[in-house]
C-alpha positions in Angstrom: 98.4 81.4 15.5 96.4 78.5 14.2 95.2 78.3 10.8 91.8 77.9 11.7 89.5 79.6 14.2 86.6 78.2 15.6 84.4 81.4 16.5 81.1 81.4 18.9 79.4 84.2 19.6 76.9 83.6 22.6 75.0 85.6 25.0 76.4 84.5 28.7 77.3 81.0 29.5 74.8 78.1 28.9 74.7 74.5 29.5 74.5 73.9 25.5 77.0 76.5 24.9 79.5 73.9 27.1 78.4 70.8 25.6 79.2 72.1 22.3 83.3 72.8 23.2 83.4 69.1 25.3 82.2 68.2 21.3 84.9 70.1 19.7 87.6 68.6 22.2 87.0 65.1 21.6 87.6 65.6 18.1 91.0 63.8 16.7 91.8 66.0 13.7 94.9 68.5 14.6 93.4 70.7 12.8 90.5 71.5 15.1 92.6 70.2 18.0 95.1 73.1 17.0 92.2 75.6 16.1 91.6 77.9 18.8 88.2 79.0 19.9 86.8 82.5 20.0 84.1 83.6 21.7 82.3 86.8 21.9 80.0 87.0 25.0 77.2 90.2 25.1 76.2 88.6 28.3 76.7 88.2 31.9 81.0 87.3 32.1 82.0 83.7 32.6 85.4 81.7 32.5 86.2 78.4 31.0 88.7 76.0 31.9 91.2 75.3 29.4 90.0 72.3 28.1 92.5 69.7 27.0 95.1 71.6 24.6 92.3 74.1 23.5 93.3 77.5 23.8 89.5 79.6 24.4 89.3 83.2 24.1 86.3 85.2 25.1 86.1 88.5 23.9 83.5 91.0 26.0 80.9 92.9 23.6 78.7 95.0 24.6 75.4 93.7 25.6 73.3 95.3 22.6 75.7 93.1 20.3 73.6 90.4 18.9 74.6 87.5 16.0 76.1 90.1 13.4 78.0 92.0 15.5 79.5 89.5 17.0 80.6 87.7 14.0 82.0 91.0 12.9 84.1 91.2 15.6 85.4 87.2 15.4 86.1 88.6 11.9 88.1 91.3 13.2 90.1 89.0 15.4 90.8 86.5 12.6 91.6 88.9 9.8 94.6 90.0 12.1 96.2 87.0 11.7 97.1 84.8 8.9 94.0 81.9 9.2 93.2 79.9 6.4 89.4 79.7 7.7 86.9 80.6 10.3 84.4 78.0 11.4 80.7 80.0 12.6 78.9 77.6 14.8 76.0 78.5 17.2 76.5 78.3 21.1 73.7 75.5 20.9 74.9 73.3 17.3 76.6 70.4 18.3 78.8 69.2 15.8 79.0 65.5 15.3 82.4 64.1 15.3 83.3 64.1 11.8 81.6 67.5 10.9 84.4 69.8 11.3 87.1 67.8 9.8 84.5 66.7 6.6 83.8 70.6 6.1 87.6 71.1 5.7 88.6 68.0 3.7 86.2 68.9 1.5 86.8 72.8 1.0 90.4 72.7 1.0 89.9 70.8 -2.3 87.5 73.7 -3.5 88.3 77.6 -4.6 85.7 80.2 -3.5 83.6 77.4 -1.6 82.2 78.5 1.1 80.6 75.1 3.1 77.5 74.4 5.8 76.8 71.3 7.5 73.4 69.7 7.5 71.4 70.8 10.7 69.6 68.3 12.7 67.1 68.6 15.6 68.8 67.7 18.7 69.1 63.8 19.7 67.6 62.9 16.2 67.9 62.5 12.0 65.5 64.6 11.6 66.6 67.6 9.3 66.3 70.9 11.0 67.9 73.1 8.1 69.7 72.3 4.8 69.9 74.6 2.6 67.3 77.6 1.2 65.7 78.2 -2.1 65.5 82.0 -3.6 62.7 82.1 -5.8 61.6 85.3 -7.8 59.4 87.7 -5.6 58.7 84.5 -3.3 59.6 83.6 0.5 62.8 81.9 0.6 62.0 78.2 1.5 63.9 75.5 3.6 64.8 72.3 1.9 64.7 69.4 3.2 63.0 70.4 6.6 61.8 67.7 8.7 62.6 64.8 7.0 65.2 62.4 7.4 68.9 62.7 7.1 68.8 60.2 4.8 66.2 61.7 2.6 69.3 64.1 1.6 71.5 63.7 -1.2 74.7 61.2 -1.0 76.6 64.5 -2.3 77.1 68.2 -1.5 74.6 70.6 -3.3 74.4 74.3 -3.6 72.2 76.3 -1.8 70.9 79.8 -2.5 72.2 81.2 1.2 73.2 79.5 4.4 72.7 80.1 8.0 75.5 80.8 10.1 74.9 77.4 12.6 77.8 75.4 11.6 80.0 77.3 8.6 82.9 77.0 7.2 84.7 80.5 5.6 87.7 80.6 4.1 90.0 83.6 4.6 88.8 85.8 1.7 84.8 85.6 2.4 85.5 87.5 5.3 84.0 90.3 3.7 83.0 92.3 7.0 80.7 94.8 5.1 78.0 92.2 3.6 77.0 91.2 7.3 75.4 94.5 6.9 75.3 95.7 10.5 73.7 98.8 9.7 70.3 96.8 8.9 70.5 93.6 10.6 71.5 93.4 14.5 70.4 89.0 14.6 68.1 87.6 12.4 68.6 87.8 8.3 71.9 88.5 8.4 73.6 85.1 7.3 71.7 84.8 5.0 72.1 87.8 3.2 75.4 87.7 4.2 76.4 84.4 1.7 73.6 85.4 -0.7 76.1 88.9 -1.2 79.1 86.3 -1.3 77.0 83.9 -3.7 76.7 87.0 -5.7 80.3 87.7 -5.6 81.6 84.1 -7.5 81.6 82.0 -3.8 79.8 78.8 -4.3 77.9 77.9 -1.1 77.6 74.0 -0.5 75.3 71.7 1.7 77.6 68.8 2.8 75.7 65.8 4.1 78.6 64.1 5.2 78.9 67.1 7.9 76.2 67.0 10.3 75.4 69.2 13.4 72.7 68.7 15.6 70.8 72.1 17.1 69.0 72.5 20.5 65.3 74.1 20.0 65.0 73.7 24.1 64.4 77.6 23.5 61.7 77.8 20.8 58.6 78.2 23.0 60.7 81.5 25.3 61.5 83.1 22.0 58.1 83.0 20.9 56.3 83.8 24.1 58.5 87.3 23.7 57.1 88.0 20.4 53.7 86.5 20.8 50.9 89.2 19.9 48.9 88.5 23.0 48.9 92.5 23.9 49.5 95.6 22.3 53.5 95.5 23.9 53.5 92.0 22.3 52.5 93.5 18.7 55.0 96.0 19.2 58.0 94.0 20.0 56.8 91.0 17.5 57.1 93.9 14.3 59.8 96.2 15.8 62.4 94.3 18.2 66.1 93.3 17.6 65.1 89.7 18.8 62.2 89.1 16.9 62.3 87.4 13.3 59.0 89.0 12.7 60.8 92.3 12.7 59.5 94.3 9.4 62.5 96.0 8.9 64.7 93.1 9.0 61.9 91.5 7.0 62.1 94.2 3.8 65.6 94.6 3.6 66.6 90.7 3.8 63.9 90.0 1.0 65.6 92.8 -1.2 69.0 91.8 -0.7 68.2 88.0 -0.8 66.7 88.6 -4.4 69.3 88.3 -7.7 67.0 91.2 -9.0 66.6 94.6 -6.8 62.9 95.1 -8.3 61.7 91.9 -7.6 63.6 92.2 -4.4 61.8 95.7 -3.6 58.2 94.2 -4.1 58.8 90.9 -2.5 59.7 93.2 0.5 56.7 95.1 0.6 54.6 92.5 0.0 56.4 90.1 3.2 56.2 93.4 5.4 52.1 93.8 4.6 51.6 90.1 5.6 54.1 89.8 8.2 52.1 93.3 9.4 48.8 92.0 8.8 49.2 88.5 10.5 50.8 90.0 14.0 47.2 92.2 14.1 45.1 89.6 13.3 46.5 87.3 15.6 46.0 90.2 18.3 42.5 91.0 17.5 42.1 87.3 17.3 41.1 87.0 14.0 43.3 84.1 13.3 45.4 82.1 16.0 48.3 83.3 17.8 51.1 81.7 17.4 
């Protein structure tokens, strides 16, 4: 068994979803060369051809498995075998060439480091995520967003959580009970996922020197599904697995984000009256949709 796994969880096959292994083959390091790949697919079955020396395993889920269950079960598959780390990466993050060996040069130096690369918009250096701010009884905010790569610093920083686009765990984060399955099906879940690990002494790092680049081709179909244009819209906009408007999602991620459970508690009424308020006002057309 390799010592690192490379695990994907995806919904059926997609064009970015192959675009992203061809990226992961033409990288040079053994050590991703000799990683194998592990993908958990709630969709519609598909095979790969073995791709150079890469050894792909796709692991069937049930359709009503979205991010964190999936990633539980890559979990499952790498904890039964003596792995030093697990890569995370979207179907649709392409890694740049360097990212994946930068992430582990630089965290097999570390203890308890748990390591992201820099997101980019696809086909650009424009930053699409790097890193998030916790602030007391406040919305989480994105740093960095939309400016240049180069508007980053020249070396890692911490961040307060980190998405689960491009990430690098070692061994002992694998902490299946913080992904919190119970409360979070998709959305929130990485993030309070290394927020609990933050919590527990891991240091979570931005590296700029690792860059991945993520297709938003999909933005505009994942809104028009939550978009309050009818009463069905409102409803699955507040109340749907696939909606990061999803209140319940919404109050629990902004208690468990927060260092401090009673600022945590009132930041998470507070987001679920606005998030509430804003989906009925944009369908009584108060304010715009979005």
């Amino acid at each position: 068994m390799s010592e690192n796994i490379i695990g994907i969880p995806v919904h059926g096959w997609s064009v970015a979803l192959e675009n992203t292994i061809h990226a992961i083959e033409e990288m040079k390091d053994s050590r991703i060369k000799n990683a194998i790949i592990v993908i958990t697919n709630s969709g519609t079955q598909f095979c790969l051809p073995r791709i150079g020396n890469k050894k792909i395993i796709i692991i069937a889920v049930p359709d009503n498995y979205y991010w964190t269950a999936s990633v539980d079960k890559i979990f499952e598959f790498a904890l039964k075998y003596d792995v030093s780390n697990v890569f995370i990466l979207n179907h649709d993050c392409v890694p740049a060439p360097n990212c994946l060996t930068n992430m582990l040069d630089f965290s097999k130096k570390q203890s308890k480091t748990i390591v992201h690369a820099a997101i980019a918009y696809k086909s650009s250096d424009i930053v699409w995520w790097a890193g998030n701010k916790l602030r007391p009884m406040r919305p989480y905010k994105w740093t960095y967003h939309n400016q240049p790569l180069s508007s980053l610093p020249l070396h890692p920083f911490e961040t307060d959580s980190c998405m689960g686009q491009c990430l690098l765990l070692p061994a002992s984060a694998m902490i299946r009970e913080y992904l919190r399955i119970d409360i979070f099906p998709h959305y929130f879940s990485d993030s309070v996922f290394t927020s609990l690990l933050r919590r527990d002494g891991y240091r979570l790092i931005i590296l700029p020197s690792a860059v991945s680049y993520t297709d938003q081709g999909d933005f505009e179909a994942n809104r028009e599904k939550i978009r309050a244009d009818s009463w069905g819209g409102v409803y699955r906009a507040l109340f749907a697995t696939y909606s990061n408007r999803n209140i319940i999602g919404t109050y629990f991620s902004s208690v468990l984000h927060q260092d401090n459970k009673i600022f945590g508690i009132i930041l998470g009424i507070y987001m679920v009256f606005g998030k509430t308020l804003k989906v009925l006002s944009e369908r009584l057309g108060i304010i715009k949709r979005l």
